[in-house]
MARTORZA-993082 format. One record per residue (C-alpha): residue in three letters; x, y, z; chain; residue number from 1. Coordinates in nm, 2 decimals. Example, Ala and Ser with C-alpha at 12.3 -4.5 7.8 and 13.67 -1.06 7.14 Angstrom:
// residues 2
('Ala' (1.23 -0.45 0.78) 'A' 1)
('Ser' (1.37 -0.11 0.71) 'A' 2)
***
This chain:
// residues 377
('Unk' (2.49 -3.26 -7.28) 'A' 1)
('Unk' (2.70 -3.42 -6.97) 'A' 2)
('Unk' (3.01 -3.13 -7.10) 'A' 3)
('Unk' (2.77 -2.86 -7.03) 'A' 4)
('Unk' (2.59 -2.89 -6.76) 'A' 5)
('Unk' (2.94 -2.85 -6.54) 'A' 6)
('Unk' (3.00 -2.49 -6.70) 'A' 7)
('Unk' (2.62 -2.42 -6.64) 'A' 8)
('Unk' (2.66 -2.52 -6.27) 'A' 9)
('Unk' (3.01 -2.29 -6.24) 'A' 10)
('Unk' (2.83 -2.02 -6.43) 'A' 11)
('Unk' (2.55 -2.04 -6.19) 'A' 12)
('Unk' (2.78 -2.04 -5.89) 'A' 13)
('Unk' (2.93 -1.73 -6.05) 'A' 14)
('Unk' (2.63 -1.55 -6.11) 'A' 15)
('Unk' (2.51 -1.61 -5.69) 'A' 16)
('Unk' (2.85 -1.50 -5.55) 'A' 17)
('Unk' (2.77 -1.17 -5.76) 'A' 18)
('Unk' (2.46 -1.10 -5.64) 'A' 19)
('Unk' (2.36 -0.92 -5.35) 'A' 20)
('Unk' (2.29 -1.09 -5.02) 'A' 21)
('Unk' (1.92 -0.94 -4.90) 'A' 22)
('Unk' (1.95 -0.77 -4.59) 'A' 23)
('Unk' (1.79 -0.83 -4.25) 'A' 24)
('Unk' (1.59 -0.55 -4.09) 'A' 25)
('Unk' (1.62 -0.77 -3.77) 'A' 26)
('Unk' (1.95 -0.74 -3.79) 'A' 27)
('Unk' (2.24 -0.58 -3.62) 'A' 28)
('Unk' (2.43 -0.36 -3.80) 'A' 29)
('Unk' (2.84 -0.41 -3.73) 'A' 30)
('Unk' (2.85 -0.01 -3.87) 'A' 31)
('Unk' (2.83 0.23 -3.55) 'A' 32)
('Unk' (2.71 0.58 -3.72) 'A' 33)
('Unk' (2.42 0.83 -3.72) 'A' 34)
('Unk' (2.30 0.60 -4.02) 'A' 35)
('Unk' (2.27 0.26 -3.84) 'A' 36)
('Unk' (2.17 0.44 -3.52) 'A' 37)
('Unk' (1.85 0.58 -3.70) 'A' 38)
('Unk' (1.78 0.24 -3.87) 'A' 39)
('Unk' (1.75 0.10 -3.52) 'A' 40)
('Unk' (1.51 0.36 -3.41) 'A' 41)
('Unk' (1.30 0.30 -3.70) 'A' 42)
('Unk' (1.28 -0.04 -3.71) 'A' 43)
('Unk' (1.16 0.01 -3.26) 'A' 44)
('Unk' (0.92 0.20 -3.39) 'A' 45)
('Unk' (0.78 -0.01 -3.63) 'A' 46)
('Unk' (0.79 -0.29 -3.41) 'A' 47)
('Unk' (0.56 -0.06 -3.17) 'A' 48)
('Unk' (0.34 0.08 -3.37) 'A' 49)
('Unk' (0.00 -0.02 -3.25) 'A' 50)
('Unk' (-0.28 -0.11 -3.50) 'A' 51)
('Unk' (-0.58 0.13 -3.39) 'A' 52)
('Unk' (-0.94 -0.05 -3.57) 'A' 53)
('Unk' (-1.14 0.23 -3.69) 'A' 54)
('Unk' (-1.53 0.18 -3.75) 'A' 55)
('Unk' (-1.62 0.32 -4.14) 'A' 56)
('Unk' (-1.97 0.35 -4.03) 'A' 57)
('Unk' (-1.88 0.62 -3.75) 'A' 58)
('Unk' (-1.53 0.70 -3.71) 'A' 59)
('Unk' (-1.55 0.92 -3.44) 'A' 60)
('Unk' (-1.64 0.58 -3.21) 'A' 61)
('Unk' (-1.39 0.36 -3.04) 'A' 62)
('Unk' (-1.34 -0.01 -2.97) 'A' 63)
('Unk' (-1.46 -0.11 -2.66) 'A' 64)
('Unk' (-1.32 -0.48 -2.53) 'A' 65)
('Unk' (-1.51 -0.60 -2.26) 'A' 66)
('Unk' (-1.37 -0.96 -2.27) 'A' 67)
('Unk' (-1.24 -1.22 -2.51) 'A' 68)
('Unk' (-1.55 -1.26 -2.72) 'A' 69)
('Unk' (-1.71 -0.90 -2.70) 'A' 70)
('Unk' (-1.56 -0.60 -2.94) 'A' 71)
('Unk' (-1.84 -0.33 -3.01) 'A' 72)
('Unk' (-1.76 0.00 -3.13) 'A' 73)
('Unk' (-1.91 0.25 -2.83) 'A' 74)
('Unk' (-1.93 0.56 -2.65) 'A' 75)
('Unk' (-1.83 0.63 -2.27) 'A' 76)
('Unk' (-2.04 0.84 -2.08) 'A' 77)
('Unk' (-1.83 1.01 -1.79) 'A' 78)
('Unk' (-2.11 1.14 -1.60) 'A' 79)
('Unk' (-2.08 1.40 -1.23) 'A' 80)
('Unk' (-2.36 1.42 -0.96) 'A' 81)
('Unk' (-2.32 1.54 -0.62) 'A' 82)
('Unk' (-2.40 1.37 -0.30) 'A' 83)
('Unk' (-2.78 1.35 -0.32) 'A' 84)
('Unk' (-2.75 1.23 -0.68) 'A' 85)
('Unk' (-2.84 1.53 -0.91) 'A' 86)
('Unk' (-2.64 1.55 -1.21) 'A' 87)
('Unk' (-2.39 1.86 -1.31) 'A' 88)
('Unk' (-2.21 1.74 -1.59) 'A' 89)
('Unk' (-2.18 1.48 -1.84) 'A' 90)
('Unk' (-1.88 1.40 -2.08) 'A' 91)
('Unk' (-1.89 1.22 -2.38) 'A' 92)
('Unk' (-1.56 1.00 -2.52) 'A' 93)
('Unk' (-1.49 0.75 -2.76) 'A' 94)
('Unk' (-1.47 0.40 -2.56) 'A' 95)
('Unk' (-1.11 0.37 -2.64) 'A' 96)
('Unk' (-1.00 0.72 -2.45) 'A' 97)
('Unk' (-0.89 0.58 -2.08) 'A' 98)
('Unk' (-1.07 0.74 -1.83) 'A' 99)
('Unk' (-0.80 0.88 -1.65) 'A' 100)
('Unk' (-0.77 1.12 -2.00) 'A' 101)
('Unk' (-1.16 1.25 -1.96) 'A' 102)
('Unk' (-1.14 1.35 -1.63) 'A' 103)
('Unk' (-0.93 1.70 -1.63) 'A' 104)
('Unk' (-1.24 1.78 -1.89) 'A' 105)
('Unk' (-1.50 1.71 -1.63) 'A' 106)
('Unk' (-1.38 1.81 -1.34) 'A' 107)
('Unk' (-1.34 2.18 -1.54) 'A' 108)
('Unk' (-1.67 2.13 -1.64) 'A' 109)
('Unk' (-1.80 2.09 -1.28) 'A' 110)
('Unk' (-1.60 2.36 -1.13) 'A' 111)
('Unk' (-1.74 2.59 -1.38) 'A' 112)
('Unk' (-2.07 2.48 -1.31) 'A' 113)
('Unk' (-2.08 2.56 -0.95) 'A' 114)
('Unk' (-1.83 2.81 -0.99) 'A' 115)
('Unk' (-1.65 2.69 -0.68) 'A' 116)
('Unk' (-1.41 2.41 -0.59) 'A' 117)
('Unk' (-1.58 2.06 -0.45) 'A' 118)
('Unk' (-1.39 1.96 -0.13) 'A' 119)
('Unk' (-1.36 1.57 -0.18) 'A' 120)
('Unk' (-1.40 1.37 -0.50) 'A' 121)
('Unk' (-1.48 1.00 -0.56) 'A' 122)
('Unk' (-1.34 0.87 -0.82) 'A' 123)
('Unk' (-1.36 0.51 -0.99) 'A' 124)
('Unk' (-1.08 0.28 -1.03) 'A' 125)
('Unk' (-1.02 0.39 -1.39) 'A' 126)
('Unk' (-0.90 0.72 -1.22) 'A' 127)
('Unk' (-0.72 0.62 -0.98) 'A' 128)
('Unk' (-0.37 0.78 -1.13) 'A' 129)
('Unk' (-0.07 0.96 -1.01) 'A' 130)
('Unk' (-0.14 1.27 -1.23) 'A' 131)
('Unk' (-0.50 1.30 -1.10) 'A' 132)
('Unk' (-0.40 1.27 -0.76) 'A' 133)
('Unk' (-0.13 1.57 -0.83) 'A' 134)
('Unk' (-0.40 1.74 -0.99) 'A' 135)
('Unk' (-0.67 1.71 -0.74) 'A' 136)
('Unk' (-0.44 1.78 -0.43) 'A' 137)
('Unk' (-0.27 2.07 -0.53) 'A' 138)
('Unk' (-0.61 2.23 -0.60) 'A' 139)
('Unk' (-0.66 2.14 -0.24) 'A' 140)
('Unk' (-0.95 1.89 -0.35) 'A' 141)
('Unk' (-0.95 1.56 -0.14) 'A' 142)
('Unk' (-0.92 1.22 -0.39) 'A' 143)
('Unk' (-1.12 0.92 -0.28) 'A' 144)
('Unk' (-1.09 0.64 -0.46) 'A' 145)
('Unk' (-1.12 0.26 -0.35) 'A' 146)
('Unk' (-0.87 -0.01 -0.28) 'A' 147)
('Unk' (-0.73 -0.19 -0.57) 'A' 148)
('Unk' (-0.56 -0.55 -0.53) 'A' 149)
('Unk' (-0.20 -0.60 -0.63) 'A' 150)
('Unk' (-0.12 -0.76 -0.97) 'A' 151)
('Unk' (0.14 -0.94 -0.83) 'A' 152)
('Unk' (0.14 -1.34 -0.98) 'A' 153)
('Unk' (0.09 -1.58 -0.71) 'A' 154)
('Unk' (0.38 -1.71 -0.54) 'A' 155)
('Unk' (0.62 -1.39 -0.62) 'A' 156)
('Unk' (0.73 -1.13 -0.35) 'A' 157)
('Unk' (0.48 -0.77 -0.43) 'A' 158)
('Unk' (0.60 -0.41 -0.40) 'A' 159)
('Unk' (0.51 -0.35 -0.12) 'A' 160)
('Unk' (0.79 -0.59 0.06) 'A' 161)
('Unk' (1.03 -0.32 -0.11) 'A' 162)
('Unk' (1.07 -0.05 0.12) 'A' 163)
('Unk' (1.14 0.23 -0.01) 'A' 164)
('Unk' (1.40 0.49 0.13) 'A' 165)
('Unk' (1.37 0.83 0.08) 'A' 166)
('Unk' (1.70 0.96 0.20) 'A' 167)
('Unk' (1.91 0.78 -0.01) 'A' 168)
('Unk' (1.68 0.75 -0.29) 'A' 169)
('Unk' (1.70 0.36 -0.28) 'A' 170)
('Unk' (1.45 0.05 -0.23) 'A' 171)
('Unk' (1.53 -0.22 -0.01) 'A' 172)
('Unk' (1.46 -0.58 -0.11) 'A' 173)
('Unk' (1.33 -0.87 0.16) 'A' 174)
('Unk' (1.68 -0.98 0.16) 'A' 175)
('Unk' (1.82 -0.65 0.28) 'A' 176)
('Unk' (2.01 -0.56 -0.04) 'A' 177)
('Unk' (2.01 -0.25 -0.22) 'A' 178)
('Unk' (1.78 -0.15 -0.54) 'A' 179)
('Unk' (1.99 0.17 -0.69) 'A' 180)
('Unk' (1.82 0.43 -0.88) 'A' 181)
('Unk' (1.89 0.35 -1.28) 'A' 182)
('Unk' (1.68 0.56 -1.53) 'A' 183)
('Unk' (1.37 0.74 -1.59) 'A' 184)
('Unk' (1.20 0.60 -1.91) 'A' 185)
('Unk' (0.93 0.76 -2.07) 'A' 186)
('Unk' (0.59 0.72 -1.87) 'A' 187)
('Unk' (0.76 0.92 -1.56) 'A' 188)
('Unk' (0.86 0.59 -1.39) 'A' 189)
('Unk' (1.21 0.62 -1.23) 'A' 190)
('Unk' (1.39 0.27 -1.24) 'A' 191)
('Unk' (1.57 0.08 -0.93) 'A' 192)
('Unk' (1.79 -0.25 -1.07) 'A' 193)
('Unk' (1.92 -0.46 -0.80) 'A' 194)
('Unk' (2.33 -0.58 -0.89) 'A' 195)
('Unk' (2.25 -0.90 -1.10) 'A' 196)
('Unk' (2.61 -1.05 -0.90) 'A' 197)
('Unk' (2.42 -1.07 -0.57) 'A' 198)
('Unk' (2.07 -1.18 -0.69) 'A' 199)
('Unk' (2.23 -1.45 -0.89) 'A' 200)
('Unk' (2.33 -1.64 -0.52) 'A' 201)
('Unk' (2.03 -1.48 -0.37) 'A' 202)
('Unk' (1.80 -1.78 -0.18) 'A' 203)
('Unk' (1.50 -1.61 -0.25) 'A' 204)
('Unk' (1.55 -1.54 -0.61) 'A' 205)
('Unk' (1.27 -1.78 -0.73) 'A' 206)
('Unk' (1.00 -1.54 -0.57) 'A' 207)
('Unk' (1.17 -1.25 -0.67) 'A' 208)
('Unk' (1.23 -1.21 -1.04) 'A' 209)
('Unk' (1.23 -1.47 -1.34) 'A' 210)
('Unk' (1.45 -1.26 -1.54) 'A' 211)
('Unk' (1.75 -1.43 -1.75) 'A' 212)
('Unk' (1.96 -1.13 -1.62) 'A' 213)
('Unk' (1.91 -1.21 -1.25) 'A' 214)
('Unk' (1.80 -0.83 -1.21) 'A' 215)
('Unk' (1.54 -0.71 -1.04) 'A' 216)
('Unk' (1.36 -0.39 -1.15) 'A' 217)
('Unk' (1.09 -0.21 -0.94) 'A' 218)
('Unk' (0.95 0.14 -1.09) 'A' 219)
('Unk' (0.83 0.45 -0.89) 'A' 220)
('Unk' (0.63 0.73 -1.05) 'A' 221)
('Unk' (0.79 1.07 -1.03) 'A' 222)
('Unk' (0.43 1.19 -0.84) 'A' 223)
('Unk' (0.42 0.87 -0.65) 'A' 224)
('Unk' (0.41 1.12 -0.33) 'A' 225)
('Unk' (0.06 1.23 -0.40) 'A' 226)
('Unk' (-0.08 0.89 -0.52) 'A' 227)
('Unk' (0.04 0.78 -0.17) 'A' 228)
('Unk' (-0.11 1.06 -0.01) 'A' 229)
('Unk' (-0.46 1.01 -0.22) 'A' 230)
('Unk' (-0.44 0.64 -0.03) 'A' 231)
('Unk' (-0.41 0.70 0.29) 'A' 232)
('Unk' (-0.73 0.91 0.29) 'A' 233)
('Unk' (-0.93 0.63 0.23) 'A' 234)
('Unk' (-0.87 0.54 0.59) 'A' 235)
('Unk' (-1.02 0.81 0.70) 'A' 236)
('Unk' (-1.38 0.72 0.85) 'A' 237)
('Unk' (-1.58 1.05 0.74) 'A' 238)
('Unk' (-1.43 0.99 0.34) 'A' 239)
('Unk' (-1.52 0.58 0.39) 'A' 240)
('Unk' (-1.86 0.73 0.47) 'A' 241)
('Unk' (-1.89 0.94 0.22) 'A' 242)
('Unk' (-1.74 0.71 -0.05) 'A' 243)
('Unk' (-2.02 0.48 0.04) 'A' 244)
('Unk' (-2.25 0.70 -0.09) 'A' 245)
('Unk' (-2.13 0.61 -0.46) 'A' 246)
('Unk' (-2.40 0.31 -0.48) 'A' 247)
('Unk' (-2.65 0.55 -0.39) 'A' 248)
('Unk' (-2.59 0.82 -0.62) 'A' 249)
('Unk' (-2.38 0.78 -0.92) 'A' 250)
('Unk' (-2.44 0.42 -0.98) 'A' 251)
('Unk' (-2.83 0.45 -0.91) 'A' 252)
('Unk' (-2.79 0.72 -1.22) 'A' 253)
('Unk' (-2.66 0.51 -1.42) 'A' 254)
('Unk' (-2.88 0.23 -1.34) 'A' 255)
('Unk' (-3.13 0.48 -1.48) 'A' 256)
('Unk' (-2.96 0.58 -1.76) 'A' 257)
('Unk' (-2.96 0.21 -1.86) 'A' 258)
('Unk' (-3.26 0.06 -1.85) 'A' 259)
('Unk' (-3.48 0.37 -1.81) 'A' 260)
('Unk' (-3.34 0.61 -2.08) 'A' 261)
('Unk' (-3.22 0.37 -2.36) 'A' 262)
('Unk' (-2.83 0.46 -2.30) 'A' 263)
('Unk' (-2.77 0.06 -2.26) 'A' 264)
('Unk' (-2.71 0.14 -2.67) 'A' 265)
('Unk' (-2.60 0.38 -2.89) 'A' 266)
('Unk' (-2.83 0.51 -3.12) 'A' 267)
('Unk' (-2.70 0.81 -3.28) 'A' 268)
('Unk' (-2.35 0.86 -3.45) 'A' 269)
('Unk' (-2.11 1.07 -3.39) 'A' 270)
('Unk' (-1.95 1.28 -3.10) 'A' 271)
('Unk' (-2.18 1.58 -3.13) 'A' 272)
('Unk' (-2.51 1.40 -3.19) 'A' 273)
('Unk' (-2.43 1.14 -2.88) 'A' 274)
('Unk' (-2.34 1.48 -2.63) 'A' 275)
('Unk' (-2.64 1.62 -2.67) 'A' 276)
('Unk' (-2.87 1.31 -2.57) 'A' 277)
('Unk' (-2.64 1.27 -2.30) 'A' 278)
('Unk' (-2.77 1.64 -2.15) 'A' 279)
('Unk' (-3.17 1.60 -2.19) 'A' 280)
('Unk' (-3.11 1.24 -2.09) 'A' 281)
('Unk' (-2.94 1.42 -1.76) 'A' 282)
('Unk' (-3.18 1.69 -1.75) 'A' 283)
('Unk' (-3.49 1.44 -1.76) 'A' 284)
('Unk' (-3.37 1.26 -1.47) 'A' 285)
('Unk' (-3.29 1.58 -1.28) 'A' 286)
('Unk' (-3.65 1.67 -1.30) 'A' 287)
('Unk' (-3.80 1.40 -1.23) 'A' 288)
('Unk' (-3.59 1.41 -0.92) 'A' 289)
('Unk' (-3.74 1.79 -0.85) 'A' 290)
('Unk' (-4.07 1.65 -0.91) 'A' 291)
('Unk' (-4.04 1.39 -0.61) 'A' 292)
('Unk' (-3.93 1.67 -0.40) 'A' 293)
('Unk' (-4.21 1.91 -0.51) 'A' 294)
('Unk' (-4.48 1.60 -0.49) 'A' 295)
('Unk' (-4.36 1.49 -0.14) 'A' 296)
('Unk' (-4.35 1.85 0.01) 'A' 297)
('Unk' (-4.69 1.91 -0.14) 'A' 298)
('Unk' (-4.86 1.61 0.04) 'A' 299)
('Unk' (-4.64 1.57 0.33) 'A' 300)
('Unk' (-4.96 1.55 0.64) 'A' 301)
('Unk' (-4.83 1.87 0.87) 'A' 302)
('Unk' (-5.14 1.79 1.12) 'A' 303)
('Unk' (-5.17 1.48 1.20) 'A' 304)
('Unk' (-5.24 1.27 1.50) 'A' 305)
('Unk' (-4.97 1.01 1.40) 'A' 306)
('Unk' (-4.72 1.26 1.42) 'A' 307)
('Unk' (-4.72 1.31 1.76) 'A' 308)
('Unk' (-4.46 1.02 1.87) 'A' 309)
('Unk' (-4.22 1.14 1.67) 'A' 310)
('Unk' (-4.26 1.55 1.68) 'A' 311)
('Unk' (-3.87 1.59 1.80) 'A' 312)
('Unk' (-3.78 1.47 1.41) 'A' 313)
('Unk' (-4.03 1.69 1.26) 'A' 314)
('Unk' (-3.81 1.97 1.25) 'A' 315)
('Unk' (-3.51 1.80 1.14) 'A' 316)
('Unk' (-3.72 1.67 0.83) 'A' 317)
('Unk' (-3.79 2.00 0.73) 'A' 318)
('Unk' (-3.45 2.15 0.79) 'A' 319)
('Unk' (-3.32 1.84 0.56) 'A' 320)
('Unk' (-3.59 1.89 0.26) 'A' 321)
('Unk' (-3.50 2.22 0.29) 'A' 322)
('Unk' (-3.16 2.12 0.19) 'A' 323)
('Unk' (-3.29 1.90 -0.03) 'A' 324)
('Unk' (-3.47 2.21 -0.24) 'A' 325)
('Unk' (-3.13 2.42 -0.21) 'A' 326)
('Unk' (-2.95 2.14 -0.43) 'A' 327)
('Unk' (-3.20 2.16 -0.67) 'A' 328)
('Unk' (-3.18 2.52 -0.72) 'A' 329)
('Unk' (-2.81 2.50 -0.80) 'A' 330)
('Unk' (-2.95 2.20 -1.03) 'A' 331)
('Unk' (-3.21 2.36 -1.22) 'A' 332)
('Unk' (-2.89 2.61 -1.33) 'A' 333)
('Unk' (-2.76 2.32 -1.47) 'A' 334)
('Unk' (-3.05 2.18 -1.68) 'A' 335)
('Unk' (-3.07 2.58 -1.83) 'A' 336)
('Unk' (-2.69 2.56 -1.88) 'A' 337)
('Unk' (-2.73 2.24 -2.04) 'A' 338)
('Unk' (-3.03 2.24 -2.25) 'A' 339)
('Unk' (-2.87 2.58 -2.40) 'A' 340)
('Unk' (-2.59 2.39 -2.48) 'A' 341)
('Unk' (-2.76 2.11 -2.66) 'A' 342)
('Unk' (-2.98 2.37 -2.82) 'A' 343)
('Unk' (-2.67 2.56 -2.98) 'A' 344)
('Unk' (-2.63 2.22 -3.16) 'A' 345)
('Unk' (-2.71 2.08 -3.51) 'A' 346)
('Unk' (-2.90 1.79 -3.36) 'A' 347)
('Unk' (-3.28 1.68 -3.39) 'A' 348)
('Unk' (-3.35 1.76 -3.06) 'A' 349)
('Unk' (-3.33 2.14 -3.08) 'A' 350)
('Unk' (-3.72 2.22 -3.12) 'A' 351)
('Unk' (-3.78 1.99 -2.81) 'A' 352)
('Unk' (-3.48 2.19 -2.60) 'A' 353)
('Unk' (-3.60 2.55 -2.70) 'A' 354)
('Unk' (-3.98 2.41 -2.55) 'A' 355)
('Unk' (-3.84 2.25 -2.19) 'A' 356)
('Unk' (-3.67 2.54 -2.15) 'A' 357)
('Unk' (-3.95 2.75 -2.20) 'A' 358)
('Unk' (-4.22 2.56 -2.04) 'A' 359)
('Unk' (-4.02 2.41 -1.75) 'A' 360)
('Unk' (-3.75 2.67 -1.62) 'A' 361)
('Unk' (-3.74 3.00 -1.59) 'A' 362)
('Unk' (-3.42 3.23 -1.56) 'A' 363)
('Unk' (-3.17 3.14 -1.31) 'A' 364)
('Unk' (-2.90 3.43 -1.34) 'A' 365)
('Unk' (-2.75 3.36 -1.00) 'A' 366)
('Unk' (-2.62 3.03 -0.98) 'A' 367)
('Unk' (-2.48 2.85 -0.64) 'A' 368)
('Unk' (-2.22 2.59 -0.55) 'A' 369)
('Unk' (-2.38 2.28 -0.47) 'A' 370)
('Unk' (-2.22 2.12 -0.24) 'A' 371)
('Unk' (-1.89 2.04 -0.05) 'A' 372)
('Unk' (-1.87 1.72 -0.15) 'A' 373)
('Unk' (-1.88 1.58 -0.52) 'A' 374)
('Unk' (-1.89 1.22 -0.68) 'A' 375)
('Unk' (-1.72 1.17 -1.00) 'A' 376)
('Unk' (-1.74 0.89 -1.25) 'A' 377)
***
């Protein structure tokens, strides 16, 4: 037995020198070809290949992450109302689709619906992009959106210490060296890299970059111009004014949406059946909006004795209820437009639809443009 086991061991060592090593996927290939060249690319695309959760109950939903702890499958409601808070459109998304990606739909949706072209918009953070800003300003539509903090970490210089130059296509770092343009990846930002020789005896290098490569990248967006252009108008006082009127209006429908209307939850599944609640949901507040208006118009006391101190403001409250009633002509286009629209749908709310429209409109073949201003979310 102590004879053999020697020629088992060589014969073993034989047998592993003869078998193939297993390769690394990880691993660099010393080849330089088409071949290796495409095994790279496929092995960067596996490694970013995002896992997307899909609920089997209602597919059509997306994951909604609200925190650490909370993960529902939802809806997003992106919802348009004009400066005295009646409603023209509504949009319905998975909870997964950005906002920025729903708003081009709206906004289509609104300018068909007033058949005209709102002069200011004001937007949400969530839509506070580069391409909306493009979008909106060469339509010669006026973006308002709000101010935004740097994400900057503590203690570490923020982009806006970078000047920028626009002559020679350069930034400018605190330290009065030069950021040279490098690429242009894939998201439309173009590149600036610092020269890794100077940063590396720079004094302020700490606050400046923690890479190992002691290069310092800052990133510009190809439409950067307009997003700039979209900020400055928030100094403006006449948009600050009228971007104050977003608590007022869109948030106050919302609010009502919420905890009067049951949209707090979903209850129905599916893109389709979710839409068209969204619309009588919309129309139901819009009308009880008219019927404030008709009520208060109605019972308004034209003779009376307390009116007297205050007879130079009479007029002016007329004037601005008439107003008032203008908007909610254009509106009541919209809950016909809208309640058709539901109608047209395979949904359980198509009997009720065919009666509101019957019982509380009428024809409106002549449509107007609501307003000037508009308030998107």
């Amino acid at each position: 037995m102590s004879k053999q086991a020697p020629i088992k061991r060589s014969l073993q060592r034989k047998w592993q020198k003869s078998k193939p090593k297993p390769t690394n996927r990880n691993s660099k290939k010393k080849s330089n070809g088409i071949g290796s060249l495409m095994e790279n690319r496929r092995c960067h695309l596996r490694k970013k290949k995002r896992e997307v959760k899909v609920s089997k109950t209602d597919p059509e939903s997306g994951l909604l992450v609200k925190n650490e702890r909370e993960r529902v499958f939802a809806y997003s409601y992106h919802t348009a109302c004009d400066r005295n808070g009646w409603i023209l459109q509504t949009y319905v998304t998975a909870a997964n689709v950005h906002d920025s990606q729903a708003f081009f739909v709206l906004f289509e949706r609104v300018k068909r619906e007033i058949q005209s072209c709102p002069e200011a918009v004001c937007v949400d953070a969530g839509y506070k992009t580069p391409a909306i800003a493009k979008y909106l300003l060469e339509q010669g539509v006026k973006p308002i959106w709000p101010y935004t903090r740097p994400k900057t970490k503590d203690g570490f210089f923020r982009k806006s210490d970078f000047v920028y130059d626009e002559y020679f296509d350069c930034y400018l770092c605190p330290n009065d060296q030069v950021l040279s343009y490098s690429t242009t990846n894939r998201e439309g930002y173009r590149e600036y890299k610092s020269d890794p020789a100077v940063c590396r005896s720079c004094p302020y290098l700490h606050q400046c970059t923690q890479s190992k490569s002691y290069t310092k990248v800052v990133t510009r967006h190809v439409w950067q111009d307009y997003y700039e252009e979209a900020e400055h108008l928030r100094y403006v006082p006449e948009y600050r004014e009228l971007y104050a009127l977003r608590k007022e209006t869109i948030e106050r429908d919302f609010a009502d949406m919420k905890e009067k209307h049951g949209l707090r939850w979903t209850h129905y599944r599916g893109l389709e059946k979710n839409e068209a609640q969204a619309m009588l949901v919309c129309a139901a507040m819009n009308l009880k909006k008219l019927a404030n208006y008709l009520w208060k118009a109605k019972h308004r006391p034209f003779f009376s004795f307390a009116w007297l101190p205050i007879l130079p403001t009479f007029f002016e409250n007329i004037v601005y209820l008439w107003n008032k009633m203008g908007f909610r002509h254009s509106s009541e286009t919209h809950f016909v437009n809208s309640l058709r629209a539901a109608s047209q749908r395979s949904s359980p709310f198509s009997v009720m639809v065919s009666l509101k429209r019957q019982i509380a409109f009428g024809k409106s073949d002549n449509p107007r443009c609501v307003a000037d201003n508009a308030d998107c979310q």
